[in-house]
N, C-alpha and C positions, 0 to 999 in steps of 0.2 A: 411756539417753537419756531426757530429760524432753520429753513430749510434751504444751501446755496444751492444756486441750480447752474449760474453762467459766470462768463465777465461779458461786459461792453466792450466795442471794441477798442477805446481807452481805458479799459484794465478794469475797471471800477466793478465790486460785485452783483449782481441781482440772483433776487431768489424769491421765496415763496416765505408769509409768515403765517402760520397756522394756528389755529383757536377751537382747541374743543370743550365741548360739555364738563360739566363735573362728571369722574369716573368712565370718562373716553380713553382715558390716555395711552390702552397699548393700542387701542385702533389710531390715535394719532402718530406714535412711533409707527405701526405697520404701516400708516399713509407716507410719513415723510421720510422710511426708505424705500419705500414703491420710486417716488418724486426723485427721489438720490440715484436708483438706477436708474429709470428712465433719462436723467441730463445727464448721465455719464455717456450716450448715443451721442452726445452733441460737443464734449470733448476728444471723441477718439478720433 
């Protein structure tokens, strides 16, 4: 899962890309919107 987190300051995205186990997956949804609010701190 691709989680954006910023831009560069030429626009360009970065973010986080996430890999879990077999049968992780709502712990990986709850990590990558923990990750989605946390970078919203750095857009407001």
């Amino acid at each position: 899962m691709s989680v954006p987190v910023l831009q560069t300051s030429d626009g360009r995205p970065a973010g986080f890309c996430l890999v879990g186990a077999p049968g992780t997956d709502r712990d990986l949804l709850r990590l990558a919107h923990r990750i989605a609010l946390w970078s919203e701190t750095f857009s407001a």
